[in-house]
PDB file of N, CA, C and O in Angstrom, chain B, residues numbered from 101:
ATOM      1  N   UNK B 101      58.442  28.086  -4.081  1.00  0.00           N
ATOM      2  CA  UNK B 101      58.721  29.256  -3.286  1.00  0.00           C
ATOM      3  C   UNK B 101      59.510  30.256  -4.131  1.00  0.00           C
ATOM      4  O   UNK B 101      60.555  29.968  -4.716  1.00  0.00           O
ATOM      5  N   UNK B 102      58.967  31.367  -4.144  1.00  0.00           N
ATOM      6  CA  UNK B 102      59.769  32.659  -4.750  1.00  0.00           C
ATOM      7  C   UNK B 102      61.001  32.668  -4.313  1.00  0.00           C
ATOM      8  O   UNK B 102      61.272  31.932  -3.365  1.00  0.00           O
ATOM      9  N   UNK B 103      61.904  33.400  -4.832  1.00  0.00           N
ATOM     10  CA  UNK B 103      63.484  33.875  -4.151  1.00  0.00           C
ATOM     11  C   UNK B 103      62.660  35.410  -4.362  1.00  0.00           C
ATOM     12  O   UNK B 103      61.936  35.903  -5.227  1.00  0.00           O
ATOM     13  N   UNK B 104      63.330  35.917  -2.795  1.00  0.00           N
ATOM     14  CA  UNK B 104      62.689  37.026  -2.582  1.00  0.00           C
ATOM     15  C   UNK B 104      64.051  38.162  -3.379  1.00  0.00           C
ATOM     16  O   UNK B 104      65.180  37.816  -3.727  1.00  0.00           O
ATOM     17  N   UNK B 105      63.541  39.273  -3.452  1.00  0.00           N
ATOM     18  CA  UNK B 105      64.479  40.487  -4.300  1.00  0.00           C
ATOM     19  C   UNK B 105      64.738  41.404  -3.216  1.00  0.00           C
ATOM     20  O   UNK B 105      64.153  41.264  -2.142  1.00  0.00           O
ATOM     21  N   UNK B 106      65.535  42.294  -3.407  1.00  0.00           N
ATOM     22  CA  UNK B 106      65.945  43.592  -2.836  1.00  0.00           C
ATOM     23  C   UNK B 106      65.542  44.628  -3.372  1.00  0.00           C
ATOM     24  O   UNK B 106      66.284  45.212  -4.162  1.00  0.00           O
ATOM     25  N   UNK B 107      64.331  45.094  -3.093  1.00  0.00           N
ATOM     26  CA  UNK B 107      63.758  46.728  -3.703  1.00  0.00           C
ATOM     27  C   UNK B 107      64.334  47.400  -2.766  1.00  0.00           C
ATOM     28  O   UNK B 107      64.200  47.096  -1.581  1.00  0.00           O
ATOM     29  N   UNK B 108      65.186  48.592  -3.255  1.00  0.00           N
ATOM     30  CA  UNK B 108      65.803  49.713  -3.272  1.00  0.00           C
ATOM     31  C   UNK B 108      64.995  50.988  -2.727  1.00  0.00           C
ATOM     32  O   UNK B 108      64.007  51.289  -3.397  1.00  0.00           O
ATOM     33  N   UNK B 109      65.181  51.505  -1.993  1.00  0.00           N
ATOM     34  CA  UNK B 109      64.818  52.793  -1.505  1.00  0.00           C
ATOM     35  C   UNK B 109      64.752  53.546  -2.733  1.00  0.00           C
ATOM     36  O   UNK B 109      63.686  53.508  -3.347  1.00  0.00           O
ATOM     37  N   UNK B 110      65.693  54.212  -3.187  1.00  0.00           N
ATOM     38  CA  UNK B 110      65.855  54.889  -4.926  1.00  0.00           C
ATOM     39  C   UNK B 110      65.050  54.632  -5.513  1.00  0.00           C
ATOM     40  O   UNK B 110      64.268  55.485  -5.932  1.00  0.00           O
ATOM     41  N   UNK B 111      64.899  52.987  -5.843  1.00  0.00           N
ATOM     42  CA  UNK B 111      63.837  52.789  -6.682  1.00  0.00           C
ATOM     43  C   UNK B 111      62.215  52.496  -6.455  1.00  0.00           C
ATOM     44  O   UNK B 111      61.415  51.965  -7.225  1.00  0.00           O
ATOM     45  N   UNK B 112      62.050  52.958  -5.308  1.00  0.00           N
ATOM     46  CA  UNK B 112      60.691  53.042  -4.693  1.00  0.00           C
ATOM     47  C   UNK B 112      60.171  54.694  -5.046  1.00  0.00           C
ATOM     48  O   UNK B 112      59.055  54.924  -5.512  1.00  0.00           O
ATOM     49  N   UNK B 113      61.025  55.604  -4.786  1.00  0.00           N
ATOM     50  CA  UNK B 113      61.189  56.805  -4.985  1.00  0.00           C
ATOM     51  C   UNK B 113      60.707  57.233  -6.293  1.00  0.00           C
ATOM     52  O   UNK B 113      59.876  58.109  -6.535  1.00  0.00           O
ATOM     53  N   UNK B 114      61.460  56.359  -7.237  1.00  0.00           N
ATOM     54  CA  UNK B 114      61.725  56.790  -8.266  1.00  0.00           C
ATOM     55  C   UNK B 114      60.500  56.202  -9.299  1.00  0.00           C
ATOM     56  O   UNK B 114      60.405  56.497 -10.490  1.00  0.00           O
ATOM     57  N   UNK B 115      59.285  54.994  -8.293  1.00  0.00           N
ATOM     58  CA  UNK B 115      58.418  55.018  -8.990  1.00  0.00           C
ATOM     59  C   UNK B 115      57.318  55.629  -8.213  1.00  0.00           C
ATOM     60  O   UNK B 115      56.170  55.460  -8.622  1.00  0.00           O
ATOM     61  N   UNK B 116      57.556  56.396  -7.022  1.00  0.00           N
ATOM     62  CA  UNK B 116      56.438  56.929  -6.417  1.00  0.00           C
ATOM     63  C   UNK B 116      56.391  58.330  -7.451  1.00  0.00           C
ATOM     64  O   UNK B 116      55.377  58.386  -8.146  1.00  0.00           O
ATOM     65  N   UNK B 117      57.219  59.270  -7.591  1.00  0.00           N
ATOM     66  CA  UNK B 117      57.707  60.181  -8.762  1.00  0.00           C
ATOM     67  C   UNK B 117      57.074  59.854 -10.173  1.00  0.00           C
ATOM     68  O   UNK B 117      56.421  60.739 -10.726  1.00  0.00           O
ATOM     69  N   UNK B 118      57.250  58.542 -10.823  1.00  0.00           N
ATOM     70  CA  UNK B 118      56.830  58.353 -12.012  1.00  0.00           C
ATOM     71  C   UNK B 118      55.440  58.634 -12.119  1.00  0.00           C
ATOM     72  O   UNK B 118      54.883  59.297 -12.995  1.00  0.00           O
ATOM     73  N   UNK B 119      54.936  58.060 -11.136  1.00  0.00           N
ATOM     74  CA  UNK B 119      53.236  57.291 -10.910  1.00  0.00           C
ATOM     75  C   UNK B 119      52.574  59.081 -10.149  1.00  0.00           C
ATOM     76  O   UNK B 119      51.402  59.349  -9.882  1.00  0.00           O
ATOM     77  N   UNK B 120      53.333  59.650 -10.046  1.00  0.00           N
ATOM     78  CA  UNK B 120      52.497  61.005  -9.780  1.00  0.00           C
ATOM     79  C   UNK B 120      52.514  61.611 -10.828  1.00  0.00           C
ATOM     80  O   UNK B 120      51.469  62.190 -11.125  1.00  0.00           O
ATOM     81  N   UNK B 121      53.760  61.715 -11.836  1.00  0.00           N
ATOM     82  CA  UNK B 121      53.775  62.317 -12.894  1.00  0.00           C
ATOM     83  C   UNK B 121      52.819  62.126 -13.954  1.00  0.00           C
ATOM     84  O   UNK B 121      52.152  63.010 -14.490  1.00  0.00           O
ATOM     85  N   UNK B 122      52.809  60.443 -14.301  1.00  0.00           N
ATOM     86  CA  UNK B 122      51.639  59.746 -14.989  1.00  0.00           C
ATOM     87  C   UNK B 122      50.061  60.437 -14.225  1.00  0.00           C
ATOM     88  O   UNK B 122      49.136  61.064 -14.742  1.00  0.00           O
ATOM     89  N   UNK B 123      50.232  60.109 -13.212  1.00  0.00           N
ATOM     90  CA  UNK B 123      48.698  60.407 -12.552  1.00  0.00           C
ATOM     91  C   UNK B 123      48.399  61.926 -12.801  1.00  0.00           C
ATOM     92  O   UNK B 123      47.375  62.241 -13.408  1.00  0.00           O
ATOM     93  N   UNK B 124      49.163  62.749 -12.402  1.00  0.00           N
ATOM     94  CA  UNK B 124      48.928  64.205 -12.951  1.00  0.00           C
ATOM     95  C   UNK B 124      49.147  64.519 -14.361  1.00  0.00           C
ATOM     96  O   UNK B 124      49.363  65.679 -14.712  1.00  0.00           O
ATOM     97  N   UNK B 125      49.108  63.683 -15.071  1.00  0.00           N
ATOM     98  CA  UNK B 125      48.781  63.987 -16.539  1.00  0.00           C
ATOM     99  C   UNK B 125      47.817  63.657 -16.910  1.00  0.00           C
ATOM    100  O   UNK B 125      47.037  64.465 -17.416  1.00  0.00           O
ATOM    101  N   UNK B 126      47.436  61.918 -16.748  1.00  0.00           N
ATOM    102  CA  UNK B 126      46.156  61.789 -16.988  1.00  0.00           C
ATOM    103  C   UNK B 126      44.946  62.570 -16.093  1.00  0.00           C
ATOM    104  O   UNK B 126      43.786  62.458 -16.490  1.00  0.00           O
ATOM    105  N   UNK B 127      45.190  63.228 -15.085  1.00  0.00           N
ATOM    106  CA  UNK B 127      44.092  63.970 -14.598  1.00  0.00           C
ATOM    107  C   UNK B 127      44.063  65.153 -15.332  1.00  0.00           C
ATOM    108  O   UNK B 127      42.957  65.694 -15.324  1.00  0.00           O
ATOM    109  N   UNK B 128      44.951  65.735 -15.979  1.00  0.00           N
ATOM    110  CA  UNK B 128      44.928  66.974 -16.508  1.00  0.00           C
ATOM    111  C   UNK B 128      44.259  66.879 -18.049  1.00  0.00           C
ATOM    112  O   UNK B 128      43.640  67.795 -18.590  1.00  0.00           O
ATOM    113  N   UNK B 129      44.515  65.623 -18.596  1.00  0.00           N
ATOM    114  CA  UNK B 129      44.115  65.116 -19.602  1.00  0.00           C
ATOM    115  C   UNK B 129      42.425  65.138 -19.502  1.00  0.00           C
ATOM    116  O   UNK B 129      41.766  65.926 -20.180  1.00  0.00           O
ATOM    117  N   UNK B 130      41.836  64.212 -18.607  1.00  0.00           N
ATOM    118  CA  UNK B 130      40.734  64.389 -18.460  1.00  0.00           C
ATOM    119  C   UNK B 130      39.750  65.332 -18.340  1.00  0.00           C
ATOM    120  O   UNK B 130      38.620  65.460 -18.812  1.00  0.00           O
ATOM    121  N   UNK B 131      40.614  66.116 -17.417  1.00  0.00           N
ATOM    122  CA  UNK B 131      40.053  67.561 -16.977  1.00  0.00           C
ATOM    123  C   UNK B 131      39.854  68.179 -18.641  1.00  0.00           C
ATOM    124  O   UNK B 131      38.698  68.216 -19.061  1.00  0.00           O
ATOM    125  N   UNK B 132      40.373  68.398 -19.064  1.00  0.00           N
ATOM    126  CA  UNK B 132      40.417  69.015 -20.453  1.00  0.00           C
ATOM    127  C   UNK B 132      39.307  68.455 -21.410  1.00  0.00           C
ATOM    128  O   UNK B 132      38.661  69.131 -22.210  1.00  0.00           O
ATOM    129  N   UNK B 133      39.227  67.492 -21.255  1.00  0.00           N
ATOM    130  CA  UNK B 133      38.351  66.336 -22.302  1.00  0.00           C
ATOM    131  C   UNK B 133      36.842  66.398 -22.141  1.00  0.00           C
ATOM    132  O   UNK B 133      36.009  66.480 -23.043  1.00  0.00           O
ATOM    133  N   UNK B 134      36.573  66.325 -20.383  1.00  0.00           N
ATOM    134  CA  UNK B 134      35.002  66.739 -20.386  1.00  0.00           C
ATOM    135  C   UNK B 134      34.447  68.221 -20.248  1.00  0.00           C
ATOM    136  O   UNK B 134      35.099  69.211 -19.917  1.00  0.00           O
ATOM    137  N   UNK B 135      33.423  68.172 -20.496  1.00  0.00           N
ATOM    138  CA  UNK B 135      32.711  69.184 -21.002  1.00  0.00           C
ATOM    139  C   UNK B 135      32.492  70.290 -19.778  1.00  0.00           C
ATOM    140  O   UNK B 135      31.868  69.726 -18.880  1.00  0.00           O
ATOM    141  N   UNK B 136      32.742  71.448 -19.490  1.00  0.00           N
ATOM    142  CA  UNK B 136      32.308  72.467 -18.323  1.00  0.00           C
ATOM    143  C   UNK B 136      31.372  71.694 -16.849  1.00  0.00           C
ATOM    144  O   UNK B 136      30.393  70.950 -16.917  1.00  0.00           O
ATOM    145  N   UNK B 137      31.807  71.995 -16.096  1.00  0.00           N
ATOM    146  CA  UNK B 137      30.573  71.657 -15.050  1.00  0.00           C
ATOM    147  C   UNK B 137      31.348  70.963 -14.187  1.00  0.00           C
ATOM    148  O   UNK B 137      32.390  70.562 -14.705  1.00  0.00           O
ATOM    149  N   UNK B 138      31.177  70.645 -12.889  1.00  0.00           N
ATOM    150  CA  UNK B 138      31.523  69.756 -11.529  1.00  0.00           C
ATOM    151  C   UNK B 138      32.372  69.088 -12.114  1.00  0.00           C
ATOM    152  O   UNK B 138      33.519  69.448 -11.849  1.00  0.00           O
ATOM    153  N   UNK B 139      32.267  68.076 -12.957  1.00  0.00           N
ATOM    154  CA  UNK B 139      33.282  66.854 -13.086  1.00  0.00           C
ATOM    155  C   UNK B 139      34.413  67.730 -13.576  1.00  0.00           C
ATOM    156  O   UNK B 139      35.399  67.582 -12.854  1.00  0.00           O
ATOM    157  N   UNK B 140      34.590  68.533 -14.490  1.00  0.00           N
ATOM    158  CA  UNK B 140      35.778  69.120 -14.658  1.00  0.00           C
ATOM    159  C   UNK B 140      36.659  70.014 -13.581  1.00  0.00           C
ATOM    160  O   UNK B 140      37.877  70.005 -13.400  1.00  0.00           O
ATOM    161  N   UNK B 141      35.636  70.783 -12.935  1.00  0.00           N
ATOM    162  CA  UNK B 141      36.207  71.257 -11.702  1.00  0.00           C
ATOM    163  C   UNK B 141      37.281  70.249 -10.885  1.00  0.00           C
ATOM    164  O   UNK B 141      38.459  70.551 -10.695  1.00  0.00           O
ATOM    165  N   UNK B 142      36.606  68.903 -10.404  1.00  0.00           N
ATOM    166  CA  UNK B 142      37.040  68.090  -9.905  1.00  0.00           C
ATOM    167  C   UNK B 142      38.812  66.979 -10.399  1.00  0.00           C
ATOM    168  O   UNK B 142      39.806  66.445  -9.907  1.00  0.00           O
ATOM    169  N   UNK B 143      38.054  67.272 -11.762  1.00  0.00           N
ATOM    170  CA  UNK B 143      39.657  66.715 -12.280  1.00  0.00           C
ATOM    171  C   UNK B 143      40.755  68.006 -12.307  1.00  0.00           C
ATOM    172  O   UNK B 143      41.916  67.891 -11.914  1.00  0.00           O
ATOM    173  N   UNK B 144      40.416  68.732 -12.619  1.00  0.00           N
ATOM    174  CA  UNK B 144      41.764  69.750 -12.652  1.00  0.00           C
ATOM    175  C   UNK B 144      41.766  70.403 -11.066  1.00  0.00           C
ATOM    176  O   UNK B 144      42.791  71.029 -10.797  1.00  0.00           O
ATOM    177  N   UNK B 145      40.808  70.331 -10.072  1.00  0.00           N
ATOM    178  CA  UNK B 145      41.413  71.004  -8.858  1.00  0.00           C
ATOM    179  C   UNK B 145      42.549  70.200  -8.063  1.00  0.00           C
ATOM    180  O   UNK B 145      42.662  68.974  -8.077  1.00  0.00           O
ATOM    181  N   UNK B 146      43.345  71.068  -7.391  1.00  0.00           N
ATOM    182  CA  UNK B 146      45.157  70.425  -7.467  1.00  0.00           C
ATOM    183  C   UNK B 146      45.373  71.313  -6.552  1.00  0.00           C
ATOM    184  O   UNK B 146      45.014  72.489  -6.495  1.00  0.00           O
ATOM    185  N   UNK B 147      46.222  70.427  -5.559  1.00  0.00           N
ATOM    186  CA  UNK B 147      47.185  71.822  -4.871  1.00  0.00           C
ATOM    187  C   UNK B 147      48.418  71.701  -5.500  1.00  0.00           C
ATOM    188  O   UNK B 147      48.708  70.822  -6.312  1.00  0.00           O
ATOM    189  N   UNK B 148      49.436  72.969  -4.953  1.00  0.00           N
ATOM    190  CA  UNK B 148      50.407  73.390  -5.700  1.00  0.00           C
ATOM    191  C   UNK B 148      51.227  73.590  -4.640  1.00  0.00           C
ATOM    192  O   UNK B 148      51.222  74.820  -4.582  1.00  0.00           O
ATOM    193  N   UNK B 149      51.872  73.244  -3.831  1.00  0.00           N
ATOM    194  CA  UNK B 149      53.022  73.461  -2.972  1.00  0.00           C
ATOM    195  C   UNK B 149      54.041  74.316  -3.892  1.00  0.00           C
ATOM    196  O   UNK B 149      53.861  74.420  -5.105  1.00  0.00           O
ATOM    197  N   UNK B 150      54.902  74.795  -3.353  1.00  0.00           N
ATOM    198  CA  UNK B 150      55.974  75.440  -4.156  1.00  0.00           C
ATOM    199  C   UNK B 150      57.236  75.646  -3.031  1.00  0.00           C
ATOM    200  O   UNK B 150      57.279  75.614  -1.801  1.00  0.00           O
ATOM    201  N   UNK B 151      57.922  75.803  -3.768  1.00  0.00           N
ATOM    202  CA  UNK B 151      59.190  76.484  -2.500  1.00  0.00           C
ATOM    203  C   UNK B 151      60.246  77.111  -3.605  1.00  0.00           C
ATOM    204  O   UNK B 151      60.798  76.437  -4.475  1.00  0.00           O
ATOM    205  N   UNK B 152      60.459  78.832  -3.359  1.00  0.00           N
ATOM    206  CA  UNK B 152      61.589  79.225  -4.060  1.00  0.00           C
ATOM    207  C   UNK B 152      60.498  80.303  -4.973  1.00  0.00           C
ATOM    208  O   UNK B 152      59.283  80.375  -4.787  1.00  0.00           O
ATOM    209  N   UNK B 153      61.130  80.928  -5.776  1.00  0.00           N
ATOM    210  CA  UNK B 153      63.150  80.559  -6.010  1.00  0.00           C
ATOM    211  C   UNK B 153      63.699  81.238  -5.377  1.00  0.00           C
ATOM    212  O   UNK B 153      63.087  82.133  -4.794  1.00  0.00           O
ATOM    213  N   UNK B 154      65.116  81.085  -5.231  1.00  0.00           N
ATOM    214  CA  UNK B 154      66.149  81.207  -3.905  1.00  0.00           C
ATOM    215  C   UNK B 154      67.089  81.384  -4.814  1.00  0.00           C
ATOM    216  O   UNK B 154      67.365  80.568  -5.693  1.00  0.00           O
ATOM    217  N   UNK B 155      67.805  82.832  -4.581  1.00  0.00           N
ATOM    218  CA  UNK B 155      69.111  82.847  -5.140  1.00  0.00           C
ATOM    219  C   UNK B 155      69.984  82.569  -4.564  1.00  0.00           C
ATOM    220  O   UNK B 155      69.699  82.511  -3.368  1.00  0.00           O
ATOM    221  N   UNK B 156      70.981  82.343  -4.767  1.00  0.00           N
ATOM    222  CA  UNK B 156      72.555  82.131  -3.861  1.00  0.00           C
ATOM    223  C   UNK B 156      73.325  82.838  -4.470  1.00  0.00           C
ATOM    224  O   UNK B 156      73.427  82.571  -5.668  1.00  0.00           O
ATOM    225  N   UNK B 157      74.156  83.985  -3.935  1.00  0.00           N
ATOM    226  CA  UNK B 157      74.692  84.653  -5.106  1.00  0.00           C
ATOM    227  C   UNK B 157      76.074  84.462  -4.905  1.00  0.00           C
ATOM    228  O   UNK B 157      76.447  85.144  -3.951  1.00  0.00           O
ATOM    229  N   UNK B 158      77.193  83.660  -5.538  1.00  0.00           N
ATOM    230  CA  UNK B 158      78.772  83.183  -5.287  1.00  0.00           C
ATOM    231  C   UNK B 158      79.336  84.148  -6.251  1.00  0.00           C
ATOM    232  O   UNK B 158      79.585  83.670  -7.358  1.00  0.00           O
ATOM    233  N   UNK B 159      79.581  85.348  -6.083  1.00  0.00           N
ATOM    234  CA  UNK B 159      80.640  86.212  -6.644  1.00  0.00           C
ATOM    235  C   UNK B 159      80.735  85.831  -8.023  1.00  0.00           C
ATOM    236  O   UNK B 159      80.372  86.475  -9.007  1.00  0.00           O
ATOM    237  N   UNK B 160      81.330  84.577  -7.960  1.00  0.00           N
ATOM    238  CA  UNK B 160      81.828  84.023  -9.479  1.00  0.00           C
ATOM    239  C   UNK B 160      80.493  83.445 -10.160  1.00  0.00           C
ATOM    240  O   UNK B 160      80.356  83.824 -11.324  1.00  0.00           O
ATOM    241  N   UNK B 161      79.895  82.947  -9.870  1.00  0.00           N
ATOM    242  CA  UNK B 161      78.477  82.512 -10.230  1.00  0.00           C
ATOM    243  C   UNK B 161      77.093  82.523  -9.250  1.00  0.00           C
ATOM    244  O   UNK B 161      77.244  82.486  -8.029  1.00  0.00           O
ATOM    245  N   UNK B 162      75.781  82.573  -9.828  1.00  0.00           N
ATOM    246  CA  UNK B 162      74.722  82.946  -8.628  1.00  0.00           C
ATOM    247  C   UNK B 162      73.900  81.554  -9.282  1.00  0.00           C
ATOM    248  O   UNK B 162      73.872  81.227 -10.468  1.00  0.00           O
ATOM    249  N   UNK B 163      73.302  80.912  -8.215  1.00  0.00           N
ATOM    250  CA  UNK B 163      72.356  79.652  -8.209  1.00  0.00           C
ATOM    251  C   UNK B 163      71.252  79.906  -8.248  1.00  0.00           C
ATOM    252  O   UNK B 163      71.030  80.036  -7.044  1.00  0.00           O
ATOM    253  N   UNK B 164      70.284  80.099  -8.760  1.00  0.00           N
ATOM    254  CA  UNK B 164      68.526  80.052  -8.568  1.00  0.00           C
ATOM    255  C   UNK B 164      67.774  79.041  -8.151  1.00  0.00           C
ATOM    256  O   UNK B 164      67.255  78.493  -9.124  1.00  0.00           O
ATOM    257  N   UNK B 165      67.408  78.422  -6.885  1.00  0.00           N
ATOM    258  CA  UNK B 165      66.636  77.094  -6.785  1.00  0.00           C
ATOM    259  C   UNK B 165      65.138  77.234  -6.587  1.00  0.00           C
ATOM    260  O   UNK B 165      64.631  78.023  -5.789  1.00  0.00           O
ATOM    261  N   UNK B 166      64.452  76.379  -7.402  1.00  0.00           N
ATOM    262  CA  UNK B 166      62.778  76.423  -6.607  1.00  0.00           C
ATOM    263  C   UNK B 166      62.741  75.419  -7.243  1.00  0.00           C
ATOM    264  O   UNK B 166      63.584  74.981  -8.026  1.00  0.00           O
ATOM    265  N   UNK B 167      61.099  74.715  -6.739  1.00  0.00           N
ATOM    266  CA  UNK B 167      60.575  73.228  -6.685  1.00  0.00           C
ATOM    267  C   UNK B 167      58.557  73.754  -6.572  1.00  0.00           C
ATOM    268  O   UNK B 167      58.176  74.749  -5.954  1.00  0.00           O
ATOM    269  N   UNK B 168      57.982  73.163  -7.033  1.00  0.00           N
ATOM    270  CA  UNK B 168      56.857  73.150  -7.431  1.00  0.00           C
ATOM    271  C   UNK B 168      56.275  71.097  -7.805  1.00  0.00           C
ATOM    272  O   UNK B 168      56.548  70.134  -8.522  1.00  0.00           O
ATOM    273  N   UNK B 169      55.361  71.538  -6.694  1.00  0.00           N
ATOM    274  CA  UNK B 169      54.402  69.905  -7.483  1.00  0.00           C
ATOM    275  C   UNK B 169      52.740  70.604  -7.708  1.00  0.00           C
ATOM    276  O   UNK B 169      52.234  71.553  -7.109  1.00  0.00           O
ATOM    277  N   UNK B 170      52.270  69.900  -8.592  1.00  0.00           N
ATOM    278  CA  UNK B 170      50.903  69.777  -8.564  1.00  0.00           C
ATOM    279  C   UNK B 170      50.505  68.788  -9.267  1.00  0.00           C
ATOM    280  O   UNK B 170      50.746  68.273 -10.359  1.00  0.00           O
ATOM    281  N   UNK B 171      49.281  68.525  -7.645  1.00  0.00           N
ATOM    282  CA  UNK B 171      49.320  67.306  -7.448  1.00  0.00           C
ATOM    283  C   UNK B 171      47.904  67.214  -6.855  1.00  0.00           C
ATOM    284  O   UNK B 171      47.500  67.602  -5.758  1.00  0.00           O
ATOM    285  N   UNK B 172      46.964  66.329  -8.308  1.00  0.00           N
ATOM    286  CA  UNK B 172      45.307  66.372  -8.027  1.00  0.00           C
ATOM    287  C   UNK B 172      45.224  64.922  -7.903  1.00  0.00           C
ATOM    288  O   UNK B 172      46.160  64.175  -8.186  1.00  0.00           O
ATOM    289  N   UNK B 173      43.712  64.410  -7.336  1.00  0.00           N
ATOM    290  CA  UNK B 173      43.551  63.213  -7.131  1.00  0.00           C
ATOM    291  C   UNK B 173      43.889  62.205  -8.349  1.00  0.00           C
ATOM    292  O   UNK B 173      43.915  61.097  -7.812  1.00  0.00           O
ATOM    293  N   UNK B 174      44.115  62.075  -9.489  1.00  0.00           N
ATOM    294  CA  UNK B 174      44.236  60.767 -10.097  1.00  0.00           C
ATOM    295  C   UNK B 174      46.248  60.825  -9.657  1.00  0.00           C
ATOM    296  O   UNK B 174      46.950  59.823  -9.793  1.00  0.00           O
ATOM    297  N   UNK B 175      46.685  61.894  -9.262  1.00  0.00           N
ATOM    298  CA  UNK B 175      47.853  61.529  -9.170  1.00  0.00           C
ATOM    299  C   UNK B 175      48.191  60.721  -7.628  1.00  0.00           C
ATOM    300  O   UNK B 175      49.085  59.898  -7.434  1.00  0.00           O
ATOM    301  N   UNK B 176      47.149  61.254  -6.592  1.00  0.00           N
ATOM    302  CA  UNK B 176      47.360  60.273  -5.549  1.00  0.00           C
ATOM    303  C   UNK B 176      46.843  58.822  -5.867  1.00  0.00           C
ATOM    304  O   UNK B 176      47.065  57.878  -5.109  1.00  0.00           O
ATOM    305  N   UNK B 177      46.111  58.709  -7.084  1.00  0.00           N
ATOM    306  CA  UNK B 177      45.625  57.009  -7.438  1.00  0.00           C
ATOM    307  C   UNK B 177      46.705  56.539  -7.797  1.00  0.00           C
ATOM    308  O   UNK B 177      47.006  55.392  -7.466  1.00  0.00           O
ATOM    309  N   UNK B 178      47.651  57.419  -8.659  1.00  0.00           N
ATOM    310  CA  UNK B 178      48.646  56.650  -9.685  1.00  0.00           C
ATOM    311  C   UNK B 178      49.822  56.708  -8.334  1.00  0.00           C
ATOM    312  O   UNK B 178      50.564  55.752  -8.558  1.00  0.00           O
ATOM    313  N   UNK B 179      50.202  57.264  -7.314  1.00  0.00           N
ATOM    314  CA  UNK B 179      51.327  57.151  -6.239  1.00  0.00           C
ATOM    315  C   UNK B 179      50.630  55.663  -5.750  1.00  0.00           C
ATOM    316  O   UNK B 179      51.283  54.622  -5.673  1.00  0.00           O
ATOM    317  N   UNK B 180      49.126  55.781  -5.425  1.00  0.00           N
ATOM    318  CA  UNK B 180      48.849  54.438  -4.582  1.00  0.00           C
ATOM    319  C   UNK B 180      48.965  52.962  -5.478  1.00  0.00           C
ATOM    320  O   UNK B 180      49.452  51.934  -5.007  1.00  0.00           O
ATOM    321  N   UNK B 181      48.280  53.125  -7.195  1.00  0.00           N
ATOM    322  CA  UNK B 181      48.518  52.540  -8.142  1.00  0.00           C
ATOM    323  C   UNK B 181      50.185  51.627  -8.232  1.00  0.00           C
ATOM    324  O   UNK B 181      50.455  50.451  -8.476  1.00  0.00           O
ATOM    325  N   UNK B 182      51.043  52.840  -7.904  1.00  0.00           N
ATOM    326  CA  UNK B 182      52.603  52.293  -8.211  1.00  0.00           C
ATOM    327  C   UNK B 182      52.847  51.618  -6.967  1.00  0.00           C
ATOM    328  O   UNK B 182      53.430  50.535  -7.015  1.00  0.00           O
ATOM    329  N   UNK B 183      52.454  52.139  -5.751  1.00  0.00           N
ATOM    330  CA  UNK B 183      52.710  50.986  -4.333  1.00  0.00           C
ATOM    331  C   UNK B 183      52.399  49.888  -4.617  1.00  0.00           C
ATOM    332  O   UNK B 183      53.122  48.892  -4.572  1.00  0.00           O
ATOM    333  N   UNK B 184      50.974  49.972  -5.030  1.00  0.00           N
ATOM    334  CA  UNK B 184      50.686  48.183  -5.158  1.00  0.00           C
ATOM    335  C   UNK B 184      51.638  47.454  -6.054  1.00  0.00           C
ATOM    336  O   UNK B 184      52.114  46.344  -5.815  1.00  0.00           O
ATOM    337  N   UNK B 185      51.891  48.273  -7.229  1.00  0.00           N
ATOM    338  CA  UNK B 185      52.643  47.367  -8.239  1.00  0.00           C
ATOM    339  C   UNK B 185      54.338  47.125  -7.647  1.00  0.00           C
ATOM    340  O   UNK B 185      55.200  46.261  -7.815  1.00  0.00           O
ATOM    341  N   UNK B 186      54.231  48.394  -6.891  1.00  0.00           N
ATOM    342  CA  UNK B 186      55.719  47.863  -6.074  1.00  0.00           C
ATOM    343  C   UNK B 186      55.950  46.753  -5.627  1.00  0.00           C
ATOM    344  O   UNK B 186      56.935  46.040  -5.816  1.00  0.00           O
ATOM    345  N   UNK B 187      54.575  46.483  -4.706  1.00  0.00           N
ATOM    346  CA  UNK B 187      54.416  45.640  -3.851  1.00  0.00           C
ATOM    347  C   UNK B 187      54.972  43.893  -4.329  1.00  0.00           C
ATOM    348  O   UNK B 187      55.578  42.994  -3.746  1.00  0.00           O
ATOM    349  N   UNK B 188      54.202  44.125  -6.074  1.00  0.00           N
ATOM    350  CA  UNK B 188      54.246  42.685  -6.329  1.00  0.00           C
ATOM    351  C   UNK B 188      55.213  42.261  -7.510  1.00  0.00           C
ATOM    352  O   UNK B 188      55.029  41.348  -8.315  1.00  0.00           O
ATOM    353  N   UNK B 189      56.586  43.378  -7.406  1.00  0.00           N
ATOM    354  CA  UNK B 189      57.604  43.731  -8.846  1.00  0.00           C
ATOM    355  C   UNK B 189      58.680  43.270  -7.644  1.00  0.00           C
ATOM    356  O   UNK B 189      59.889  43.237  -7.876  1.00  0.00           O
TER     357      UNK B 189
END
């Protein structure tokens, strides 16, 4: 019998994050690699959420915030990719 572990919220996070990052590279990678036509369309089309930028302006100093993902299908393989491996780490 296994001794079971304590996976961490943080660190679930922190490989759902990795495994999109990985996944949206290698899709961007690909996209690049084949030749014009449908399949390339398909690897590089992505949505792009965004939010910002947002100033805050404090007299003594001003903050700029914004956030941006893009995020095409091999990166939802590599988020689902890292669940499973969550699953069994």
């Amino acid at each position: 019998m296994r001794p079971t572990r304590h996976k961490s919220f943080g660190f679930l996070l922190f490989m759902l994050i990795l495994g999109m990052i990985i996944g949206t590279a290698v899709g961007e990678a690909i996209g690049h690699i084949v030749p014009d036509g449908v399949v390339k369309s398909f690897f590089l089309a992505a949505a792009d959420p965004s939010f910002g930028p947002v100033t805050v302006n404090l007299v003594a100093f001003t903050f700029t915030f914004g956030f941006s993902l893009k995020i095409n299908l091999i990166a939802v393989l590599g988020v689902f990719a890292t669940v499973y491996l969550f699953r069994w780490y």
